[in-house]
Backbone as a printed PyTorch tensor [residue, N CA C, xyz], in Angstrom:
tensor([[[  0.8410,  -1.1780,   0.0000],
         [  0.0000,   0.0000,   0.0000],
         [  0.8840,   1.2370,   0.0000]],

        [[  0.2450,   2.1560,  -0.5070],
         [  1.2190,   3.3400,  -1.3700],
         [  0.2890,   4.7240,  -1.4700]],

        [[  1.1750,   5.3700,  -0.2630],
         [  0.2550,   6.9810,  -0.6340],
         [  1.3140,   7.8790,  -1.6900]],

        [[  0.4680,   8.7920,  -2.5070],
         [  1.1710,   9.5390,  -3.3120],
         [  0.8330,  11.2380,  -3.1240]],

        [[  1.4600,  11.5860,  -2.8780],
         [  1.8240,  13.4500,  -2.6720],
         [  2.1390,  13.9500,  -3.6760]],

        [[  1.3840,  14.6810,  -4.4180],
         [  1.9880,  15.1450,  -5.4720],
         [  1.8270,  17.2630,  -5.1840]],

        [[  2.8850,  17.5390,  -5.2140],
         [  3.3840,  18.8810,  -4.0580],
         [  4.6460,  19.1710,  -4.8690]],

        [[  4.6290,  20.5440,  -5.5580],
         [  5.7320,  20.9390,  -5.7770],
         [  6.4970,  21.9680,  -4.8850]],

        [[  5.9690,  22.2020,  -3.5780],
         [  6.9920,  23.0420,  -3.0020],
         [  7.8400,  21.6770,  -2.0800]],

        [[  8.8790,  21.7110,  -1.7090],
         [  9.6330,  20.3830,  -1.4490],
         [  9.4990,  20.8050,  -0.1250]],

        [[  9.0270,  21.7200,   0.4380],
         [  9.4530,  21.7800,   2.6190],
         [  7.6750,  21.2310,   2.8290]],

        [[  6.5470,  22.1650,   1.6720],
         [  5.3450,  21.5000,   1.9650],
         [  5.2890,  20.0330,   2.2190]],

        [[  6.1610,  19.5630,   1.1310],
         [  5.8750,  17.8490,   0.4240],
         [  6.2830,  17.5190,   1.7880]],

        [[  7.7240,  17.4290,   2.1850],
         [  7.8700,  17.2110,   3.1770],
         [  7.2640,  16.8870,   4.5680]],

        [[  6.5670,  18.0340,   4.8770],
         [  6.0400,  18.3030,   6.5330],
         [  4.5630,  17.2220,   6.0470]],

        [[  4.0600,  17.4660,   4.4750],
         [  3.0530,  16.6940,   4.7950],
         [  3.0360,  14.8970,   4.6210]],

        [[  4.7570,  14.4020,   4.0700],
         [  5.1520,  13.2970,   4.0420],
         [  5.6280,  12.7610,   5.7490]],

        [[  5.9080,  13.7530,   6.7120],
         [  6.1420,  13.2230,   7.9270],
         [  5.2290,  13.6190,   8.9300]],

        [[  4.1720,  14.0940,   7.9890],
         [  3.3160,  13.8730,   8.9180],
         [  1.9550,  12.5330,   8.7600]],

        [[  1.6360,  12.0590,   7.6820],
         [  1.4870,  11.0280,   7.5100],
         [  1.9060,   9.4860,   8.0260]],

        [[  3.6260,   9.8590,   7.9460],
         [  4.1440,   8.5550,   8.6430],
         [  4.2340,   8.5140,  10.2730]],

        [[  3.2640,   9.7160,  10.9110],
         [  3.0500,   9.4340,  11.7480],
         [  1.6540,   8.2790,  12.7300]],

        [[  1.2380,   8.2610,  11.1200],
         [ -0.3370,   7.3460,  11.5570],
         [ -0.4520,   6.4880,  10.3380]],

        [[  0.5030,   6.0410,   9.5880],
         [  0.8900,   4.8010,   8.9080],
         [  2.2430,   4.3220,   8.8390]],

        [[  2.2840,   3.4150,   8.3050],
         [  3.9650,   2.7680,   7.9660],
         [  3.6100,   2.3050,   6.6250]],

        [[  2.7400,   3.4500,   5.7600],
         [  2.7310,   3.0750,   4.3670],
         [  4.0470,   3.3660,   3.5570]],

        [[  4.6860,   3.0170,   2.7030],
         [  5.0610,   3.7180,   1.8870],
         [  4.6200,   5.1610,   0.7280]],

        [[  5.3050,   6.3000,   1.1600],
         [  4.7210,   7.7880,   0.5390],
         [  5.6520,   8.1280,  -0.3160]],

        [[  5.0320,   8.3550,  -1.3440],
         [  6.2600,   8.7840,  -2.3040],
         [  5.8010,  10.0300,  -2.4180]],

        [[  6.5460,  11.2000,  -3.2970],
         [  6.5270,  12.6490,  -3.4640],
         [  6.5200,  12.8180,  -4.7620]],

        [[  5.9930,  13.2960,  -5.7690],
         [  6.4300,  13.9500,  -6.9120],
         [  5.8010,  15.3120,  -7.0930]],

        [[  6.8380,  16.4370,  -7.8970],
         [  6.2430,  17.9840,  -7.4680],
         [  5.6790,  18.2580,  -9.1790]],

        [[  5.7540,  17.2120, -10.2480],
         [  5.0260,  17.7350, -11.3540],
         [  4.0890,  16.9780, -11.0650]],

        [[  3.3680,  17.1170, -11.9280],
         [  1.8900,  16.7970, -12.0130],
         [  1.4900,  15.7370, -12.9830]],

        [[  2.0650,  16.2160, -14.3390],
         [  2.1540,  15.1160, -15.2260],
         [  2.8620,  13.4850, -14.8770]],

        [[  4.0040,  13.9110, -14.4590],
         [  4.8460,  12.8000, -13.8170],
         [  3.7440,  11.9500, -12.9630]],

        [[  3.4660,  12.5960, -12.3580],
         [  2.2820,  12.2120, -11.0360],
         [  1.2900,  11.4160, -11.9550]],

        [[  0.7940,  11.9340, -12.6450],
         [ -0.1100,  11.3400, -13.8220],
         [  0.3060,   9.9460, -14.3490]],

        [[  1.3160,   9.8120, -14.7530],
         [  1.9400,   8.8670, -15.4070],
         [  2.4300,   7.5740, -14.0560]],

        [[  2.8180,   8.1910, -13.5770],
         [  2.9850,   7.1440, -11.9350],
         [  1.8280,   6.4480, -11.8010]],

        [[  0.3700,   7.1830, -11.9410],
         [ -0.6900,   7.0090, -11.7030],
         [ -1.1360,   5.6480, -12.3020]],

        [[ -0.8110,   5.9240, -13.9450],
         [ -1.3050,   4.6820, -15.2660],
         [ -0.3830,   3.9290, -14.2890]],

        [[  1.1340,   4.4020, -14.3030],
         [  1.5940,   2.8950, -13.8440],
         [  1.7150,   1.7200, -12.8400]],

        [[  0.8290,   2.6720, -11.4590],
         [  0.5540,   1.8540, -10.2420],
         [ -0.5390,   2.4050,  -9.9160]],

        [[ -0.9730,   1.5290,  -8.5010],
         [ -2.1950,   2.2630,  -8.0690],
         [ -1.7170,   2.5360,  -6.8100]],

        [[ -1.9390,   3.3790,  -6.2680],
         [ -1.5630,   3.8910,  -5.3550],
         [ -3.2380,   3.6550,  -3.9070]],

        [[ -2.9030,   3.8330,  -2.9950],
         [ -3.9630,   3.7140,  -1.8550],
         [ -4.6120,   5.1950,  -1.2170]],

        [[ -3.9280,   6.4040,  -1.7090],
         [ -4.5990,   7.3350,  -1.3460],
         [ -3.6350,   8.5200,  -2.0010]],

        [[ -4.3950,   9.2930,  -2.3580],
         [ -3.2120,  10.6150,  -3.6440],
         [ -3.5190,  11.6090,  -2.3970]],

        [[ -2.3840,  13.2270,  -2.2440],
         [ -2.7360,  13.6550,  -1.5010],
         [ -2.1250,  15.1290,  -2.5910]],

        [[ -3.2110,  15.7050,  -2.7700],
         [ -2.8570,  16.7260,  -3.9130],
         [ -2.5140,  18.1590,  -3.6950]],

        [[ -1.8450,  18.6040,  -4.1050],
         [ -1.3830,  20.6120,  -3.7830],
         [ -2.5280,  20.9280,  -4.8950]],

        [[ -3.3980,  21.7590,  -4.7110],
         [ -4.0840,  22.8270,  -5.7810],
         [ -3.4890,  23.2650,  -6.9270]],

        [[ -2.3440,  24.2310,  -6.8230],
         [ -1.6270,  24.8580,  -7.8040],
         [ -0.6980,  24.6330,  -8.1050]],

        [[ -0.0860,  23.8130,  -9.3770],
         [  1.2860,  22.6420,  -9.5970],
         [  1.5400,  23.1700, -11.0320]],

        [[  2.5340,  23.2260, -10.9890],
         [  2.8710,  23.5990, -12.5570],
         [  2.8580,  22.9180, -13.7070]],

        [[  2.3210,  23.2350, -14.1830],
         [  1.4060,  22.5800, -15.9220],
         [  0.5790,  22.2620, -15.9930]],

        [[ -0.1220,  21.8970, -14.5630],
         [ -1.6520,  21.5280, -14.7170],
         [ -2.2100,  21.9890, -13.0010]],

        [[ -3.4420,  22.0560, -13.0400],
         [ -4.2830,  22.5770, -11.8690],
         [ -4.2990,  21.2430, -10.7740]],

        [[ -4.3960,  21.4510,  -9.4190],
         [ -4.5420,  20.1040,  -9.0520],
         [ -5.8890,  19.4540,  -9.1740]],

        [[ -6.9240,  20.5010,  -9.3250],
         [ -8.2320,  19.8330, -10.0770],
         [ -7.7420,  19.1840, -11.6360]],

        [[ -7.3740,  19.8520, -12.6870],
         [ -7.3990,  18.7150, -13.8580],
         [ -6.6220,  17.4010, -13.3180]],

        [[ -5.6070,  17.6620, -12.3940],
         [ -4.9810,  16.4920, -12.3130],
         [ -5.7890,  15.3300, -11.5270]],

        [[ -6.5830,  15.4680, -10.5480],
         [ -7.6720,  14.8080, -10.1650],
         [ -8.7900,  14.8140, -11.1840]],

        [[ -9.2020,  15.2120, -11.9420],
         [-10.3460,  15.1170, -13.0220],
         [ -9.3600,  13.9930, -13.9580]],

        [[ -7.9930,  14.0600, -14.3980],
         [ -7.5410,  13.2510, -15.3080],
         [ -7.4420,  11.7230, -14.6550]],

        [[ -6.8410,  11.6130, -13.3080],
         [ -6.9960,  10.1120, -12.5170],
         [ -8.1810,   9.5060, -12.2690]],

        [[ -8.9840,  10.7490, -12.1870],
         [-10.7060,   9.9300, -11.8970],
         [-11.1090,   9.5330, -13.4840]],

        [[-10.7440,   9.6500, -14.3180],
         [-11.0980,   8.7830, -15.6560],
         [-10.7270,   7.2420, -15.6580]],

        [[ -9.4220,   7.3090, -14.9670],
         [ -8.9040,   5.8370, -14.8850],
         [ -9.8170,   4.8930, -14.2050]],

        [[-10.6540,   3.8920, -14.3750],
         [-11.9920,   3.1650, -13.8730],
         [-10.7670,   2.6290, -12.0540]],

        [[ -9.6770,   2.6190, -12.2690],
         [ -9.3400,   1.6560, -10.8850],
         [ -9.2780,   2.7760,  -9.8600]],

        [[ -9.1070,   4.0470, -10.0580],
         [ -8.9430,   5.1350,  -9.2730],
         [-10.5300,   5.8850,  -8.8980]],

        [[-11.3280,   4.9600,  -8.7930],
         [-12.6780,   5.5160,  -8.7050],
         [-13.0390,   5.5190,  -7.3660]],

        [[-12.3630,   4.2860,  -6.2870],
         [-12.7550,   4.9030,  -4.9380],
         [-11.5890,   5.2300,  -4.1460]],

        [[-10.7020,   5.3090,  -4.5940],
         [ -9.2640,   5.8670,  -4.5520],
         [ -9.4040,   7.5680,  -3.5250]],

        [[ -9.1850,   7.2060,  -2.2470],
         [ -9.3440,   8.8010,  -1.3950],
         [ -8.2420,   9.8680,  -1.7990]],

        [[ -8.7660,  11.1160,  -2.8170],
         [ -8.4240,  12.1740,  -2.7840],
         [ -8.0460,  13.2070,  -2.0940]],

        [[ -7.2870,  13.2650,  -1.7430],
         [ -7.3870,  15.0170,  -0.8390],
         [ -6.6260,  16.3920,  -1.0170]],

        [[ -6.9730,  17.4270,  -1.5900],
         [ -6.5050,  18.3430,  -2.1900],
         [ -6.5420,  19.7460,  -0.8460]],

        [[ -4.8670,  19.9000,  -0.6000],
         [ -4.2070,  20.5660,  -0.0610],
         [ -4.3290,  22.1550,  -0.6670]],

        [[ -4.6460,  23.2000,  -0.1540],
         [ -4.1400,  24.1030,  -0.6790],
         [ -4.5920,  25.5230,   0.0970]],

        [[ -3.5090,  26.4290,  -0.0690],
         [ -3.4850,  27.8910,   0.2200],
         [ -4.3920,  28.8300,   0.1450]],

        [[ -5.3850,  28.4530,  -1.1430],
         [ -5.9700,  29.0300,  -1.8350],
         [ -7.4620,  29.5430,  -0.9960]],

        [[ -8.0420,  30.3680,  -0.9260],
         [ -9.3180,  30.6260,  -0.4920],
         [-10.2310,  31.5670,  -1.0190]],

        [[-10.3800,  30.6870,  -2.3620],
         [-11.1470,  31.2950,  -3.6810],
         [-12.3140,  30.3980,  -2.9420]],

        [[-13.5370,  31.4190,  -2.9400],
         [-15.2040,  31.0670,  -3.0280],
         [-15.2410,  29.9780,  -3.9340]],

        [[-15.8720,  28.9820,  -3.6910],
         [-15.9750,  27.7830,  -4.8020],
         [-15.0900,  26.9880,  -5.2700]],

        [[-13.9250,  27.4220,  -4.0710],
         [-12.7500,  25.9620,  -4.8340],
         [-13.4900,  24.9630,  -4.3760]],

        [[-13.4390,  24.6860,  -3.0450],
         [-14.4850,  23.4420,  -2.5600],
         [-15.0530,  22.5200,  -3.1810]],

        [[-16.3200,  23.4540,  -3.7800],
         [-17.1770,  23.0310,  -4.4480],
         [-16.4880,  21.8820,  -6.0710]],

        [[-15.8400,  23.0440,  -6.5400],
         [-15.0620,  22.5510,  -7.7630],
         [-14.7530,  21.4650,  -7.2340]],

        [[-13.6930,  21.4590,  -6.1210],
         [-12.7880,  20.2790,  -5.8170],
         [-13.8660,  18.8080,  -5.8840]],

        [[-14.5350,  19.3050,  -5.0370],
         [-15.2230,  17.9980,  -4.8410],
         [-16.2110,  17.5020,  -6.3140]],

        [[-16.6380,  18.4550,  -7.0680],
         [-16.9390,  18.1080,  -8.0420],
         [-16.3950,  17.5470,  -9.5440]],

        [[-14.7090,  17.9130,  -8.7800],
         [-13.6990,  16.8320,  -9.7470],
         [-13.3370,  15.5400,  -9.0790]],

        [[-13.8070,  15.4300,  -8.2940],
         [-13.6070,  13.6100,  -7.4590],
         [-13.0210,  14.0710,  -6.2460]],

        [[-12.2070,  15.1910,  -6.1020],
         [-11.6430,  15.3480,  -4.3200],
         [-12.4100,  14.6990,  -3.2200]],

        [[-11.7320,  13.7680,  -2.3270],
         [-12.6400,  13.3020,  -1.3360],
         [-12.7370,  14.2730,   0.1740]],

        [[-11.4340,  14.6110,   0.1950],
         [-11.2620,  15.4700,   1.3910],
         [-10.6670,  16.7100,   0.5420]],

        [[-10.6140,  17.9600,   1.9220],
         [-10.2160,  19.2830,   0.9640],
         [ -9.7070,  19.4740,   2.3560]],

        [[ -8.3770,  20.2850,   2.3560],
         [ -7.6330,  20.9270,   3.6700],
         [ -6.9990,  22.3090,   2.9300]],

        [[ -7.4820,  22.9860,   4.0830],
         [ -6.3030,  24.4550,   3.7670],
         [ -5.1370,  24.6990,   4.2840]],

        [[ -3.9330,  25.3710,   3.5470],
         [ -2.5730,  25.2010,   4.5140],
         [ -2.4650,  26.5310,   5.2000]],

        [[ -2.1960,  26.6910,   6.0750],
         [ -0.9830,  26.1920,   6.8620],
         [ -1.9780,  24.4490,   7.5390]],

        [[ -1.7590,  23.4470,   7.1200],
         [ -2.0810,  22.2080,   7.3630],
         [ -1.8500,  22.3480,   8.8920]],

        [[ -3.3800,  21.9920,   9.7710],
         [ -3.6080,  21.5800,  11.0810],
         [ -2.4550,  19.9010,  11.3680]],

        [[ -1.8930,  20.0230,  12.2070],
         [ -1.2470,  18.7560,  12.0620],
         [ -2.3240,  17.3770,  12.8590]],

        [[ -3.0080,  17.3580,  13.8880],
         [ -4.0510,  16.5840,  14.0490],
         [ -5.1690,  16.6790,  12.8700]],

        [[ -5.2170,  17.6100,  12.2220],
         [ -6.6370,  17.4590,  11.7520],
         [ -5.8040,  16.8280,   9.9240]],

        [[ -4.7730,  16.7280,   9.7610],
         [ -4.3770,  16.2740,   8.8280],
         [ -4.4190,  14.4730,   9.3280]],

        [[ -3.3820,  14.2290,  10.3010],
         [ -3.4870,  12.8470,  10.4250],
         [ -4.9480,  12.0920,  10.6830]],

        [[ -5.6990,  13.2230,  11.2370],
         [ -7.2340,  11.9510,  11.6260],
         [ -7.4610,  11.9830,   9.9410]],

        [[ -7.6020,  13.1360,   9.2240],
         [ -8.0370,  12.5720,   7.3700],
         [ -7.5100,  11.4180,   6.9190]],

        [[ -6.0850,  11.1800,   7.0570],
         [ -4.6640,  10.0880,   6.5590],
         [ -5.4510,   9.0660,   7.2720]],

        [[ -5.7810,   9.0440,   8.5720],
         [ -6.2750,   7.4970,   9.1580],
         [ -7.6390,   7.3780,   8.8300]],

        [[ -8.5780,   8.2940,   8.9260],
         [ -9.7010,   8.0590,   7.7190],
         [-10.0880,   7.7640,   6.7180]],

        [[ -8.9970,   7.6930,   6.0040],
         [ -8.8160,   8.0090,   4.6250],
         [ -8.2080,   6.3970,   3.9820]],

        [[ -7.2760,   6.2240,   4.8890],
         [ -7.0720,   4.7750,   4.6750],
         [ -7.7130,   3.3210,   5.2930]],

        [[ -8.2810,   4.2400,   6.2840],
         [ -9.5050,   3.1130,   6.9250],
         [-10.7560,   3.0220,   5.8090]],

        [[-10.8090,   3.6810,   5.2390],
         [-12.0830,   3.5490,   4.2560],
         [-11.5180,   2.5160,   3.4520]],

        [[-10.0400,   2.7320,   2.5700],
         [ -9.8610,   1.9900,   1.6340],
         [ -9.5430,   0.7500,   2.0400]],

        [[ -9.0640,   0.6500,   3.4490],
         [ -9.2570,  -0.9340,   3.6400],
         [-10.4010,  -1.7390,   3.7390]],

        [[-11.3950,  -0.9920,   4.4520],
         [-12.6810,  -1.4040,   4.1070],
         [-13.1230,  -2.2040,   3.0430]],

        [[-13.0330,  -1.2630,   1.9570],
         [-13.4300,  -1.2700,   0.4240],
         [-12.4670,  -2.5000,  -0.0230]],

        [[-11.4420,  -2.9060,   0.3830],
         [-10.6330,  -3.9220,  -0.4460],
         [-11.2640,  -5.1800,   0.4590]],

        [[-11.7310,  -5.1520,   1.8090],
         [-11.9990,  -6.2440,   2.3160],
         [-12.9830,  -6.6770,   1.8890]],

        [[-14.0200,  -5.7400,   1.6760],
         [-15.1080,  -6.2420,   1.2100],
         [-15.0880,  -6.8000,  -0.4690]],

        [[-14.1300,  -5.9310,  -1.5210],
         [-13.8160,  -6.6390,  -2.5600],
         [-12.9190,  -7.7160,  -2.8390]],

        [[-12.4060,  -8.4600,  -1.7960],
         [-11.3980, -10.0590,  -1.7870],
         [-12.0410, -10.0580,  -1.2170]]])
């Protein structure tokens, strides 16, 4: 099992890669493009994506609108990180597949209960599918 961060500022990626491994012993990988991230995506599946908003070359909504096409990434927990506090990102977000939405400066409890939420669902979902 495999969380993916896709975060191009590297101290963000960071704080939000150790803070995760504080309430799993998943393996987290980092990538700060988006496309790359994309392509990681076709080539594994990952157990939970954890997205920055604004990434260079693509939005972190298209980049969640482009993984939610992939049929295996359909209950796949989303959560889109960001600075931003535009009226209606929310909305957008969640209406491109985002499952969770956090604003930064990232709460550090209220990040890890999402991470253990977030992967308690998907174990769920695999137990009940094997």
């Amino acid at each position: 099992m495999t969380i993916l961060i896709v975060e191009d500022n590297p101290t963000n990626a960071l704080i939000l890669k150790h803070l995760a491994k504080k309430v799993t012993d998943e393996e987290i990988l980092i990538e700060a493009d988006a496309a790359k991230a994309l392509t990681l995506c076709h080539n594994r599946l990952y157990n939970m994506l954890i997205v920055d908003h604004v990434l260079p070359g693509m939005s972190g909504l298209q980049f969640v609108k482009a993984v939610r096409m992939m049929e295996r990434y359909d209950e796949i927990p989303v959560v889109m990180v960001t600075a931003d506090h535009e009226p209606g990102l929310r909305e957008a977000a969640t209406a491109s597949g985002v499952t969770d939405f956090l604003t930064k400066p990232v709460e550090a409890v209220a990040f890890r209960s999402l991470v253990t939420s977030c992967l308690g669902r998907g174990a769920a979902r695999q137990a009940l599918a094997g």
